[in-house]
NUTORDO-206496 format. One record per residue (C-alpha): residue in three letters; x, y, z. Coordinates in steps of 0.001 Angstrom, whole numbers, padded with zeros to 6 digits, always signed. Layout:
ALAXYZ/...
This chain:
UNK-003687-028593-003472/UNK-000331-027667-004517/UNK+000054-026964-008422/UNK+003408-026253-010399/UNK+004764-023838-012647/UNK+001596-021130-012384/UNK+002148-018298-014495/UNK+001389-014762-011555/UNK+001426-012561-014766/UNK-002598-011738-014069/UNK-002097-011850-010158/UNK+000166-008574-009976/UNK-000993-005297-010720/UNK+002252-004229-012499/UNK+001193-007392-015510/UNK+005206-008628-014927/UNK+005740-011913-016658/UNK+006809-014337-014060/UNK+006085-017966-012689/UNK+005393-019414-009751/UNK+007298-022925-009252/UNK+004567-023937-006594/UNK+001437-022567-005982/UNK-000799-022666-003216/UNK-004310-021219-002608/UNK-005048-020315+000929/UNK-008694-020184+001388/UNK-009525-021923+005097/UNK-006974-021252+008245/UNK-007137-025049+008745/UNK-004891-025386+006115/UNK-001849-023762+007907/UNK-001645-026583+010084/UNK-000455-028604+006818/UNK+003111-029683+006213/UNK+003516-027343+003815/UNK+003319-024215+006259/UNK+005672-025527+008746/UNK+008766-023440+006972/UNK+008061-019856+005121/UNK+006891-019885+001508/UNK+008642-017631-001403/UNK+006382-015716-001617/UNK+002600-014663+000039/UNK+000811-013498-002475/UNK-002363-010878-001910/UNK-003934-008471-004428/UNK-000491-008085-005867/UNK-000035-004760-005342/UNK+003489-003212-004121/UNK+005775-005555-005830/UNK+007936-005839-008629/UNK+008009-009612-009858/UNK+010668-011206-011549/UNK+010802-014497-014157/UNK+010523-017168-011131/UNK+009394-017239-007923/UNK+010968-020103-006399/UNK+009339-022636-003689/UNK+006050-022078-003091/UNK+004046-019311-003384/UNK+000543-018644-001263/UNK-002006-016766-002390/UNK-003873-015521+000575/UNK-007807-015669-000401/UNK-008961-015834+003049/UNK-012433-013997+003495/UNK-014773-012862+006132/UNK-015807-010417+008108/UNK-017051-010256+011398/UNK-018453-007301+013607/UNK-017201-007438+017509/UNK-018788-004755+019886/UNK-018796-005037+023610/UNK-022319-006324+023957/UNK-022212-008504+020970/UNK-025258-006072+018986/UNK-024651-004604+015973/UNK-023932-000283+016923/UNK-026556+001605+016559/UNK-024776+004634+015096/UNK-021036+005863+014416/UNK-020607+007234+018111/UNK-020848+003956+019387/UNK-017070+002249+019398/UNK-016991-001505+017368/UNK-014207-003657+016203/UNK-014555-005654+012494/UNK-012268-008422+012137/UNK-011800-008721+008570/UNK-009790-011327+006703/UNK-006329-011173+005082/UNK-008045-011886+001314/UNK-010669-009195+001127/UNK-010404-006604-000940/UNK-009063-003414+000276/UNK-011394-001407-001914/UNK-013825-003221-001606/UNK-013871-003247+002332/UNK-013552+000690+002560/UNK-016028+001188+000375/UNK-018426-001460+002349/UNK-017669+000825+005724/UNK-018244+003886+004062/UNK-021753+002958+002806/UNK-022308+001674+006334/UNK-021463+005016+007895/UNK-018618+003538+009540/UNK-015705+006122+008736/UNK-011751+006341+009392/UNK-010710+005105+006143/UNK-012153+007618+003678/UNK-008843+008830+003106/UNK-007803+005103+002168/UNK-009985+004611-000715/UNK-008806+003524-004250/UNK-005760+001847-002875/UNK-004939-001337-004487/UNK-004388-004512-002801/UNK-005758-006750-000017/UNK-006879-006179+003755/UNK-004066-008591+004801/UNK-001027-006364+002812/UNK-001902-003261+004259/UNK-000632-003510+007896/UNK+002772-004424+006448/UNK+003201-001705+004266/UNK+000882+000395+007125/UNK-000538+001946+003571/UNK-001668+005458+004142/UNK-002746+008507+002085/UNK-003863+012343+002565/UNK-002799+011824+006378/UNK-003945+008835+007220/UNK-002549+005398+008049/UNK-004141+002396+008180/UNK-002638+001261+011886/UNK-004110+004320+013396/UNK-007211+001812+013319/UNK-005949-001837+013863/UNK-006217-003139+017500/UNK-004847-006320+016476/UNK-003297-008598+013479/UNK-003637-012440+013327/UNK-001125-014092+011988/UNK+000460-017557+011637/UNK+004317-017565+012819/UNK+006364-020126+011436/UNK+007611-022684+013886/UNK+005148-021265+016457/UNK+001713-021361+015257/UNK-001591-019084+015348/UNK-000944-015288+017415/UNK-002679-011820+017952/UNK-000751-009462+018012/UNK-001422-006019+019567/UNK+000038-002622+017421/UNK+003240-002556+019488/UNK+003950-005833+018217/UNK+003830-004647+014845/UNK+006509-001896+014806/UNK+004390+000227+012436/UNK+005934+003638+011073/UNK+006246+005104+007560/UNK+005210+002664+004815/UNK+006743+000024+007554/UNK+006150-002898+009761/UNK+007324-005333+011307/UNK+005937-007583+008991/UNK+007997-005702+006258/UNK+011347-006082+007929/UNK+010878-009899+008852/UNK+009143-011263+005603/UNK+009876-014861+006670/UNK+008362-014499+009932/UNK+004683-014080+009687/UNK+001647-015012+007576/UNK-001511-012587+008077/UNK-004743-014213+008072/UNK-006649-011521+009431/UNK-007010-007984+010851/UNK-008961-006439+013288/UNK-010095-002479+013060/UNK-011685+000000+015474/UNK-014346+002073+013885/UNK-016542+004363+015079/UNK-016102+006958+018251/UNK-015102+010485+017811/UNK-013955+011167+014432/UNK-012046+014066+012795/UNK-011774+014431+008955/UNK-007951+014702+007451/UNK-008492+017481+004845/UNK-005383+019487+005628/UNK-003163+018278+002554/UNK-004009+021105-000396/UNK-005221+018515-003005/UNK-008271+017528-001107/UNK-008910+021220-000125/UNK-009218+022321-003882/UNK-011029+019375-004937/UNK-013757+020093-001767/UNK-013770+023770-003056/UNK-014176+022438-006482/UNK-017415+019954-005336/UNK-018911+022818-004077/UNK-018106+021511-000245/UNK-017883+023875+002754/UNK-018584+021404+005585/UNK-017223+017933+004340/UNK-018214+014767+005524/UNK-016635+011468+005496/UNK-018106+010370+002149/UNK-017310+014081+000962/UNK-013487+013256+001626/UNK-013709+010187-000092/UNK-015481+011549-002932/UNK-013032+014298-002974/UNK-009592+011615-003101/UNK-011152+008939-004921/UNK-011515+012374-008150/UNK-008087+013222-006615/UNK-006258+009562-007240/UNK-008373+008702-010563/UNK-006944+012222-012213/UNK-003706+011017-011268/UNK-003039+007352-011113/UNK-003945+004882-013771/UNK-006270+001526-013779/UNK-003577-000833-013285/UNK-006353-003191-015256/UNK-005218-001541-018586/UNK-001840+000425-017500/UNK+000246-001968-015426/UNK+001444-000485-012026/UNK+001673-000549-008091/UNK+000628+002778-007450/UNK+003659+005141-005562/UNK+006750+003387-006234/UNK+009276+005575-003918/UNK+008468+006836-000581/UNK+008443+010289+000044/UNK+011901+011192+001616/UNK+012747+012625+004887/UNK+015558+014605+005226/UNK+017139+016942+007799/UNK+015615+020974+008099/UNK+019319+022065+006526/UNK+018530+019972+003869/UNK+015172+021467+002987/UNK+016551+024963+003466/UNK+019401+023989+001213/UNK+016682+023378-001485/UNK+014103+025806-001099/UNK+016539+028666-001442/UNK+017269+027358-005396/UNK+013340+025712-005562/UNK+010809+028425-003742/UNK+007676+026254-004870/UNK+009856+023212-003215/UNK+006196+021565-001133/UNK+006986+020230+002053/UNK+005337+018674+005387/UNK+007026+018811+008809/UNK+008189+015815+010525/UNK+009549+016981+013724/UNK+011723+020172+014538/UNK+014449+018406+012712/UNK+013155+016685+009621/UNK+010797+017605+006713/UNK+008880+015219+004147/UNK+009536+016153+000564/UNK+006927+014551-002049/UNK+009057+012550-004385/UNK+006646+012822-007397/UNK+007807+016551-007353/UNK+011727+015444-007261/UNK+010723+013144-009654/UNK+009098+015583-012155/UNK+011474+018596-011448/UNK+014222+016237-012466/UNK+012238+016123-015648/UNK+011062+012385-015635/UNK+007867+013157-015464/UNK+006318+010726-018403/UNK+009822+009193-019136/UNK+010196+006055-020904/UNK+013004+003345-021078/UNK+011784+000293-023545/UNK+008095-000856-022169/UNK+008117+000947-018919/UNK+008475+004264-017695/UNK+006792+007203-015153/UNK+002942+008128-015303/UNK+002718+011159-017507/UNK+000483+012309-014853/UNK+002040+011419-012429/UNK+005715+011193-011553/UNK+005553+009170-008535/UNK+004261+006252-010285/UNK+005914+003522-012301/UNK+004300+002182-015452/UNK+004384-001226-017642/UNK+003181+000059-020992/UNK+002698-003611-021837/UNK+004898-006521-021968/UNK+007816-005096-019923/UNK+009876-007048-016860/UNK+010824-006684-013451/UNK+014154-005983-014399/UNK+012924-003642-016508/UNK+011341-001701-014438/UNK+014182-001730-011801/UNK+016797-001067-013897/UNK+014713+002836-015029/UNK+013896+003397-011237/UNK+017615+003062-010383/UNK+017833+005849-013218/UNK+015409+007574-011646/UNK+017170+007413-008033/UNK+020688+008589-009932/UNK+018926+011232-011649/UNK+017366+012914-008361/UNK+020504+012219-006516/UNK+022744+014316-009023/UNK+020313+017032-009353/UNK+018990+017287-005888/UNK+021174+015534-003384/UNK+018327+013277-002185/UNK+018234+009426-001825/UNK+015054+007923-002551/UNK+014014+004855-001560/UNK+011908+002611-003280/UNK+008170+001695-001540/UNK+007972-001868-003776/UNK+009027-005385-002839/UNK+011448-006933-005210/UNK+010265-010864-005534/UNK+011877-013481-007188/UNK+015067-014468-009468/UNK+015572-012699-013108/UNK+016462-015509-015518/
């Protein structure tokens, strides 16, 4: 049942006043086959994560609550151990956390690196979230999805045109509504522990031969020191990605930064980590009105209570001028921007 004028305040993780001017809730796939699904809605609406909300959200907005999840192996029985290869079809409304932390506990690994991340199962092939290394479509084999116009598909990863913090999903937002996701677990598995964060904090637990549940231990201590409960500090998590620029670029840097941290692309391009731009641009804790950068954390955009969404654009544009001028690098922001400031 549709219902009007639904405040979303409690339904992002940034706490952003704002209004929905229809709202749907999407809890059976039979529903898509309604009128109401025949054209794209404003706005489909997960965990809430990754997206900066303004006043009104205009036509209708879907919150995607769709849950279940189902274990597919070859021979239909439930694997025996992790060497055996299985597929769990999970749906678009479960909790990420939740679901990571369900595999884990199963000894089904691949997404220890992916723990603590906000949001829902069904948001994270769009923004193809990733961490420490990892990225969530190294382990989908397929995404269900409802096109407009067209109806229910499966899509296979090179449908998806997954790459950094991108999809396909992210570049057509009109185009497709995710109802479900299907993962490959188990199989050879090799831990991610090469970023230097999760090596000191496996020195620091005493570790010498991690295992999965050691690496997730390890950046679940990593992301709490760091990142704030978006339950009592409003946020979604890394605001800008972490730019890529050209080797001349870096070299250009590290001869006036020498503890400038960087990770190899290719043999033409380097990742920098923004949160260091940020915070060597000395905006580390900043704070314009109500929001601001983690004082922990540079990376991460704050609502110290009762801010906006044009709020919080307006000081992340200051934060892109800022790192421009001083550095001579663009960054780009990882949020959505949803809806129409008053």
């Amino acid at each position: 049942m549709i219902q009007h004028k639904v405040s979303l305040t409690r339904l992002n993780t940034f706490g952003l006043p704002s209004t929905a001017e229809r709202y749907l809730a999407l809890t059976d796939p039979a529903q898509l086959e309604g009128p109401e699904f025949r054209q794209p809605p404003g706005l489909v609406l997960g965990g809430g994560s990754n997206m900066v909300l303004l006043e009104t959200i205009p036509g209708l907005t879907v919150h995607v609550l769709l849950g279940g999840l189902n274990l597919l192996t070859d021979n239909g029985q439930q694997p025996t151990d992790n060497r055996q290869p299985f597929t769990l079809r999970v749906g678009a409304g479960v909790d990420w956390n939740q679901f990571v932390r369900y595999t884990l506990d199963r000894g089904w690994y691949g997404f220890e690196n992916l723990i603590l991340i906000p949001g829902t199962v069904g948001a994270a092939p769009v923004q193809n979230i990733g961490a420490y290394g990892a990225e969530v479509a190294e382990r989908i084999v397929a995404v269900h999805v409802w096109e407009y116009g067209v109806g229910a598909r499966t899509l296979l990863p090179e449908d998806c045109g997954f790459g950094y913090r991108d999809s396909s999903f992210k570049r057509e937002p009109g185009r497709f509504l995710i109802t479900a996701v299907d993962f490959r677990l188990g199989g050879e598995h090799e831990l991610k522990t090469g970023y230097g964060a999760i090596q000191t904090e496996l020195v620091r637990l005493g570790v010498t031969d991690p295992t999965a549940t050691d690496v997730a231990l390890a950046v679940t201590n990593i992301r709490r020191s760091k990142l704030p409960d978006w339950f009592f500090l409003g946020n979604s998590g890394s605001f800008f990605k972490n730019p890529v620029v050209a080797v001349a670029d870096h070299d250009r840097l590290k001869t006036a930064y020498d503890d400038l941290p960087a990770y190899p692309i290719d043999a033409d391009h380097v990742k920098l980590p923004a949160g260091w731009l940020i915070d060597r641009a000395g905006l580390k804790g900043a704070r314009q009105g109500q929001v601001g950068t983690y004082e922990k954390q540079a990376l991460v955009m704050v609502n110290h209570g009762g801010g906006s969404g044009r709020e919080i654009l307006a000081f992340s544009a200051h934060v892109q001028d800022t790192v421009r001028e001083k550095f001579g690098v663009e960054l780009e922001r990882e949020v959505r921007l949803v809806g129409i400031a008053e």
